[in-house]
Every structure is written in structure tokens, then in C-alpha cells.
N, C-alpha and C positions, 0 to 999 in steps of 0.2 A: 391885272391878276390873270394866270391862265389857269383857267377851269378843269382842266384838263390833266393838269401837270400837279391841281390842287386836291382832287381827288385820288390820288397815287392809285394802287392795284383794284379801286371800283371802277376808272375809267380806262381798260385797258382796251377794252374795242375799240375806244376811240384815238387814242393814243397811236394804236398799232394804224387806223385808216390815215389818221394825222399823217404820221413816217411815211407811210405809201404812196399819200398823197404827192409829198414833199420830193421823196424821189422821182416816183411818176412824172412831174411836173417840168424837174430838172434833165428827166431824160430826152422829155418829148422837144423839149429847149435844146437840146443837144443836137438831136434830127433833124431841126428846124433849121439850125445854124449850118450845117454840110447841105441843106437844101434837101432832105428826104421826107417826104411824108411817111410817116408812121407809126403805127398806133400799139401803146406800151403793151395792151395785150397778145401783140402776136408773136411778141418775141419769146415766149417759152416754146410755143409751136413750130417757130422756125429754124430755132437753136436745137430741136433737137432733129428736123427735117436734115440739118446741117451738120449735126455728129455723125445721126444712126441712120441717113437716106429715109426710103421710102417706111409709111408707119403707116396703123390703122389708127380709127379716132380711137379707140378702146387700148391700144399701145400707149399713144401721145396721154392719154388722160392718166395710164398707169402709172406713167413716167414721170409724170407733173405731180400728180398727187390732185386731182382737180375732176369735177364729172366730167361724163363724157358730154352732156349737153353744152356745157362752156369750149370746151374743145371745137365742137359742132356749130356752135356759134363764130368763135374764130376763123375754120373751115371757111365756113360763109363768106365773112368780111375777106378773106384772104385770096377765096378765088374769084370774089367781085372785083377785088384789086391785079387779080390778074399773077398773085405773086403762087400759086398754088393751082394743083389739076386733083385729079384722082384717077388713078388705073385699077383696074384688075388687080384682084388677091391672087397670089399662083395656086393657092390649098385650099381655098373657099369661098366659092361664087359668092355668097352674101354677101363677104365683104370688099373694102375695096381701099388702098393703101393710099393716104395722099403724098404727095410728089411737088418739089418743087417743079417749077417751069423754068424754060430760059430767062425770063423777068426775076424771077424767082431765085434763082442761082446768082445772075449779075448783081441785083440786088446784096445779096449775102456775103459777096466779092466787095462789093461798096463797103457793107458796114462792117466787118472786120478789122479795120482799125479803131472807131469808134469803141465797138462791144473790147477790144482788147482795152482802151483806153475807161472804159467803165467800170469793165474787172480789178483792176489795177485801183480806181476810184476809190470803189469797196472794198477790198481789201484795204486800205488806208482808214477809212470812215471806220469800218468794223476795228481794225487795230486802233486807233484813238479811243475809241468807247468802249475797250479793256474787253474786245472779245463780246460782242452784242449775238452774235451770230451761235455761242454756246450757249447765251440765256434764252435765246429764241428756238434751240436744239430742246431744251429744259421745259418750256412750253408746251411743244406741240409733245413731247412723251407725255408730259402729266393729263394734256388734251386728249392723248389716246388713249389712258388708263380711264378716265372719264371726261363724258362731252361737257361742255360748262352747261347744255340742254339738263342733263342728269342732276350736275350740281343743281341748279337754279331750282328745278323740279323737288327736289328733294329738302329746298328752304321752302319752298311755297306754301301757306298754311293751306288745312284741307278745310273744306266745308264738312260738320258733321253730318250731314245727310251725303257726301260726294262718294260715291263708293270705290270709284276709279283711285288705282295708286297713282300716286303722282310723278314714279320712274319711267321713263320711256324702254325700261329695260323688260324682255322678257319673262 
């Protein structure tokens, strides 16, 4: 029996990590097989290193949809890996744009046919599954109309002495 699949819409976090997992898993298998190391999360960072050039972590993060500390984290692993630098912001010394490197560029030349052959992938998997990709559109609005933090809070019974509301909303 799957646990998972038997609790329908109460196990959807798990369900959604499940998915993620599953491709995750199959991509990393993918990389593995051309001989590349590399790690599924820095491929949003470098897909867009690779669209839109040089970004700030505060760009990269806007554009992901994701904090800027997970960004900052990747940052990290990416220029320990050699695949990423950082230069100068031309408009504001604080900050500072990251930049592929020649590793970094080759690299992205390598996986170009792969990332086209994944696109391609998914697009197939999402059309088999009548359009997964509009119920997952359908999610993240209803997600931004309210947090599931909100909802949950708002089922929670209260203590009669707890004075605190139980909304995280203002």
C-alpha cells in the first residue's frame, strides 16, 4: 500500500518531496552517465547565469522565486566547484554580480544538449499527466493567497488562557 498516494490532498508535502525526489534522482543519473558531476541544485543558478549573464544573489533569488540565503548557499558550492566567480556591481559597490568562469561557460557548452534533452523530457511527462504543470500553476496561486502556515494556524485549537491569535498575519 502507498501511504502516501492513500492519504490524497493531507499528504501533499510529501507527495510533492516524493516527485522531486524522483526526478532529482533521475537527473543526477543523467549527469552521471555523460560523466559530469553535478548537483541538481545549481542548475536554476546557472540556467539563468546562462540566459541573462552576470546577476546579483538578490536577482538570481528574484528570478527563482527562492531566498537569497539558498541562492548564497549554491553561490558557495559553485565557486568551490570552480564553475562560478564574482565581479564588481558597475551601480553599487555592495554588491557584486556572479559570473560564470571559463569552467563555468565550458561546462554549460557540455550540458546543452542534455538540459535540451530534459526540456523535451518534461514536456512529454507533463503532457502524459493531462497538464501537471497547470495544477502545480493552481497551487502555488492558492499558496499565495494564503500560506498553508496561515491555513494550519487557523485550524489549530487555541488554549483558553492563550491570548496570542493563531494567524501569522498582521
Amino acid at each position: 500500500m502507498d501511504y502516501t498516494k492513500s492519504m490524497g490532498g493531507a499528504a501533499l508535502g510529501a507527495r510533492l518531496r516524493r516527485l522531486s525526489e524522483a526526478i532529482d534522482r533521475d537527473a543526477t543519473r543523467a549527469y552521471a552517465t555523460i560523466g559530469i558531476r553535478f548537483e541538481q541544485r545549481w542548475f536554476g543558478v546557472l540556467n539563468q547565469l546562462a540566459l541573462n549573464g552576470p546577476m546579483t544573489v538578490s536577482e538570481l533569488a528574484a528570478a527563482l522565486r527562492i531566498t537569497r540565503a539558498s541562492v548564497s548557499q549554491t553561490r558557495q558550492s559553485l565557486e568551490d566547484a570552480g564553475i562560478v566567480g564574482t565581479e564588481e556591481h558597475s551601480s553599487d559597490a555592495r554588491q557584486r554580480h556572479l559570473v560564470l568562469t571559463n569552467v563555468g561557460s565550458k561546462l554549460i557548452r557540455r550540458l546543452k544538449p542534455l538540459w535540451r534533452a530534459m526540456h523535451d523530457a518534461a514536456l512529454e511527462v507533463n503532457a502524459e499527466a493531462d497538464n501537471a504543470v497547470a495544477a502545480l500553476d493552481r497551487l502555488d496561486e492558492v499558496l499565495a493567497r494564503q500560506s498553508m502556515f496561515d491555513r494550519i494556524m487557523e485550524r489549530l485549537p487555541r488554549a483558553d488562557n492563550d491570548p496570542k491569535p493563531r494567524s501569522a498575519k498582521p
